[in-house]
C-alpha positions in Angstrom: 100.1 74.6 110.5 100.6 77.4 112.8 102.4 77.8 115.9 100.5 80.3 117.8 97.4 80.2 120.0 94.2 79.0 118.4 92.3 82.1 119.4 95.4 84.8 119.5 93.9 88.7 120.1 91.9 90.8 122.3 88.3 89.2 123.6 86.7 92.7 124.4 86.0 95.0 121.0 87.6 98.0 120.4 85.6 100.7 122.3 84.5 102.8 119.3 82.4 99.6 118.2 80.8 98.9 121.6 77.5 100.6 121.5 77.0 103.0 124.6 74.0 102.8 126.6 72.5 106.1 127.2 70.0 106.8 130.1 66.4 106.8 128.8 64.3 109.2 129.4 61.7 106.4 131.2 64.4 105.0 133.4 64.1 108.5 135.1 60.6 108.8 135.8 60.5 105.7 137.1 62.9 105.9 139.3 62.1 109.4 140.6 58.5 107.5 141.0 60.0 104.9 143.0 62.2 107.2 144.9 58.9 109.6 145.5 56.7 106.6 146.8 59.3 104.9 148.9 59.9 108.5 150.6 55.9 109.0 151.2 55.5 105.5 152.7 58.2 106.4 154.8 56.8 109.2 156.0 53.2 108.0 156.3 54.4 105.2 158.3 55.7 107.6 160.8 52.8 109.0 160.9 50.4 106.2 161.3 52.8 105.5 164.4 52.2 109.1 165.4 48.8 109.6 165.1 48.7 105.8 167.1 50.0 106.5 169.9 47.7 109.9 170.2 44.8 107.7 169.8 45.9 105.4 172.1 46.6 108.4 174.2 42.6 109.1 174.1 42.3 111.2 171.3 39.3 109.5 169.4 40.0 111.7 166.3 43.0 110.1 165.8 41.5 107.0 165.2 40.6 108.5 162.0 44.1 109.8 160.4 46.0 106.4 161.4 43.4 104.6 159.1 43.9 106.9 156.6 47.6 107.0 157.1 47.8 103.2 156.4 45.4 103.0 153.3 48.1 105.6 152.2 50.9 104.5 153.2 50.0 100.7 152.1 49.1 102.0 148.5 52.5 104.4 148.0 53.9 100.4 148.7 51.8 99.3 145.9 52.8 102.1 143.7 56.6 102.0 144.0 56.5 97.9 143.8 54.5 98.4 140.5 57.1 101.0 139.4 59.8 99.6 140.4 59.0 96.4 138.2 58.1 98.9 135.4 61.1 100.3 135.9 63.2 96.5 136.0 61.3 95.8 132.8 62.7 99.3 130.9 66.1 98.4 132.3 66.2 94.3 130.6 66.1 93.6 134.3 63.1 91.1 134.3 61.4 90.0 131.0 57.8 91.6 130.8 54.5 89.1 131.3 52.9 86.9 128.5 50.1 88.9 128.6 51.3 92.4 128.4 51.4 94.6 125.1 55.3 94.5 125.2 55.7 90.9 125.2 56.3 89.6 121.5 53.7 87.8 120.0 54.0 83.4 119.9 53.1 82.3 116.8 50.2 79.7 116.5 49.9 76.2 116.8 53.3 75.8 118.9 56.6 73.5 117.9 54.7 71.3 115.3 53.2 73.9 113.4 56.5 75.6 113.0 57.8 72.7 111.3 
C-alpha cells in the first residue's frame, strides 16, 4: 500500500512531446480570401448606398450601378461565408458534410452488419 496521491505528477506533457501546430499553408489563403471578400462587400455596400442616393437624386444611370453594386456586393457575402466555412473545416473548427470528398467513408450495412 502506498501513502501518496493515487495519481501523483504533472497532468500537462513535457513540452518537447507536445506536437506543435504549425500554420498551414491553406489556413492562409482562406483567410486572406475571407479578409478580401469581407473588405469588398464593405466597400460595395457603400457604394450601393452612394450610387442610391444619386439615383434617388435623379440620375437614371445610377439605377444601373446600385443593381450591380448589390449582385456584387451580395455574392463577395456568399464567397467569404463559403470560405470562411472552408476555412473552419481546415482549422477542425466544424466537421465537413456527409457528402463531401473529405468526409470518411461509413461502411455498409450500418451497426448490424458490423457485428
Amino acid at each position: 500500500m502506498t501513502n501518496g496521491p493515487k495519481h501523483a505528477g504533472s497532468r500537462k506533457a513535457p513540452r518537447g512531446a507536445r506536437p506543435r501546430r504549425s500554420l498551414d499553408a491553406r489556413v492562409a489563403k482562406y483567410a486572406v480570401g475571407v479578409t478580401l471578400c469581407v473588405v469588398a462587400w464593405g466597400y460595395l455596400v457603400w457604394a450601393a448606398i452612394d450610387f442610391g442616393a444619386t439615383a434617388r437624386g435623379g440620375n437614371s444611370a445610377a439605377w444601373f450601378f446600385l443593381l450591380l453594386a448589390c449582385i456584387g456586393a451580395a455574392s463577395c457575402l456568399f464567397a467569404g461565408l463559403m470560405l470562411g466555412v472552408r476555412l473552419m473545416t481546415v482549422l477542425g473548427i466544424m466537421t465537413p458534410p456527409a457528402g463531401s470528398a473529405e468526409a470518411p467513408a461509413r461502411p455498409s450495412g450500418g451497426r448490424r452488419a458490423a457485428r
